[in-house]
C-alpha positions in Angstrom: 41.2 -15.4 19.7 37.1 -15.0 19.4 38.0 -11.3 20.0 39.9 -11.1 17.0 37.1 -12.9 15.0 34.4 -10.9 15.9 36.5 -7.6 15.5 37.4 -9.1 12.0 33.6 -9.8 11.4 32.7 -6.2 12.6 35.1 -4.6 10.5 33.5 -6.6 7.4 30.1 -5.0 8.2 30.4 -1.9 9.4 31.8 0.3 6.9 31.5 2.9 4.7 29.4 1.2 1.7 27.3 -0.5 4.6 27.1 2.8 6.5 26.3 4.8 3.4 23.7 1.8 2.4 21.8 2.6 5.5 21.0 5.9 5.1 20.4 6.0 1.5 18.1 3.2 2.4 16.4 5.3 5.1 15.9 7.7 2.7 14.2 5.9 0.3 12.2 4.2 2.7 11.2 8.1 3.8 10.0 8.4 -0.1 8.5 5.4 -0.2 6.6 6.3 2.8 5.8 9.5 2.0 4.3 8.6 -0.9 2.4 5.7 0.4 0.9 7.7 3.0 -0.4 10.8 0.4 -1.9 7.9 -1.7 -3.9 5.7 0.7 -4.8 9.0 3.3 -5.2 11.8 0.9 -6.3 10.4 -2.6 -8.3 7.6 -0.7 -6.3 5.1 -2.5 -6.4 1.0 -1.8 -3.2 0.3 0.3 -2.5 -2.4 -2.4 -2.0 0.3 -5.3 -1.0 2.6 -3.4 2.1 0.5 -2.9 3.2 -0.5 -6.1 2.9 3.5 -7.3 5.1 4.2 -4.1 7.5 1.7 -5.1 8.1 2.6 -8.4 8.5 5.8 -7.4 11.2 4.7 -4.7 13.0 2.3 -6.9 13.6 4.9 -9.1 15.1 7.0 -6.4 17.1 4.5 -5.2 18.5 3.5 -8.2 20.2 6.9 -8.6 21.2 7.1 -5.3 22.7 3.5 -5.0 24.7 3.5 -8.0 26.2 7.2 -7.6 26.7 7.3 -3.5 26.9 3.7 -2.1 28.4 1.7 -4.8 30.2 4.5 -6.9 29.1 3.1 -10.0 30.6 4.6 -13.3 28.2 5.7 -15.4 28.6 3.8 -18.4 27.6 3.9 -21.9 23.4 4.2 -22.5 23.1 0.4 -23.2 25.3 -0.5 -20.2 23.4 2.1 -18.0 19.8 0.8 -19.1 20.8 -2.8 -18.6 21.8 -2.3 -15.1 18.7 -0.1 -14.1 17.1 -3.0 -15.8 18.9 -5.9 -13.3 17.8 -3.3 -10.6 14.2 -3.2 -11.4 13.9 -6.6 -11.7 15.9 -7.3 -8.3 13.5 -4.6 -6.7 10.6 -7.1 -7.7 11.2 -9.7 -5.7 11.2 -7.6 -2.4 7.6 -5.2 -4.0 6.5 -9.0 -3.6 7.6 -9.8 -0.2 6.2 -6.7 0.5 2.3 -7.1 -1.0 2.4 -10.2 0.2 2.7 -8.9 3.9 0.4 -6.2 2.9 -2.2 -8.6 1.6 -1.6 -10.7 4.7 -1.5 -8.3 7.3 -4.0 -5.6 6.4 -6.0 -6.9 4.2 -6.7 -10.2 6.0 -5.7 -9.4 9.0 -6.4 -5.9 9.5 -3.6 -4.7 11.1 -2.2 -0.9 10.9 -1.4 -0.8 7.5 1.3 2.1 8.0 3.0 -0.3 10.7 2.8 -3.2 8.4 5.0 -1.2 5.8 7.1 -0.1 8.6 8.2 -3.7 10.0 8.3 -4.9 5.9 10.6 -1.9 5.1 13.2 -3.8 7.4 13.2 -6.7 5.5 13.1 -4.9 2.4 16.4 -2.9 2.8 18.1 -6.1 3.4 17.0 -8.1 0.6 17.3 -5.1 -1.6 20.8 -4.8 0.0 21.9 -8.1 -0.7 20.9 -8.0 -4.4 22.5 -4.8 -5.2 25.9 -6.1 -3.3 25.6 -8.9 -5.4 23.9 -8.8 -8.4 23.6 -4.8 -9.6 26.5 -3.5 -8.6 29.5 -6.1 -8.1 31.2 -6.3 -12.0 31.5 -2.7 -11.9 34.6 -1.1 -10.9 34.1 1.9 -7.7 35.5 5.2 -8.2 38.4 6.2 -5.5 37.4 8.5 -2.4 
């Protein structure tokens, strides 16, 4: 019987929306990377800046790549389309938050390796980011067929 439940459970998480999830998030985690790097190593920028510029940056990315590839959103009309990038921004602020926050704490009090602060925070991120665009982007809009 707890075989059952667990295979159940499984099944619930691991598919293809998860699966795809994943590596759209790895992805934009690489861009968001990328970008951070280039900003705080090669234009010298403060990690705290250089952050929010990634982000924005990233967010945008994965905006387009959530709603066409993971979720199969339909585009809609402009209005429609703007709202939900909208609901997407906003979502995306609470985890730039969660993430500036262990920035601040980590590197700039603590001075640890900033680039394996954002690492260990990019973990957290994609879930929380995850969970809102599950929830709140994405779930009143109906998902193309395969």
């Amino acid at each position: 019987m707890k075989q059952i439940d667990m295979r159940s459970m499984a099944d619930k998480l691991i598919n293809r929306e998860t699966i795809v999830y994943v590596i759209a998030g790895g992805m934009t985690t690489a861009v968001n990377m990328a970008t951070y790097y280039v900003l705080c190593y090669w234009a010298m920028m403060n990690h705290l800046i250089a952050n929010i510029i990634a982000w924005v940056i990233a967010v945008t990315f994965a905006y387009f790549i959530n709603a066409g590839w993971v979720f199969r959103d339909k585009r809609t009309a402009v209005k429609e389309e703007l709202y939900k990038m909208m609901k997407f921004f906003l979502a995306r602020l609470f985890s730039l938050g969660v993430e500036e926050g262990g920035l601040f704490l980590f590197v700039s009090l603590l001075m640890w390796n900033n680039m394996a602060v954002k690492a260990g925070l990019a973990v957290i991120v994609i879930i929380i980011n995850y969970v809102f665009s599950k929830f709140y982007i994405f779930n009143s809009t109906k998902k193309t067929t395969e």
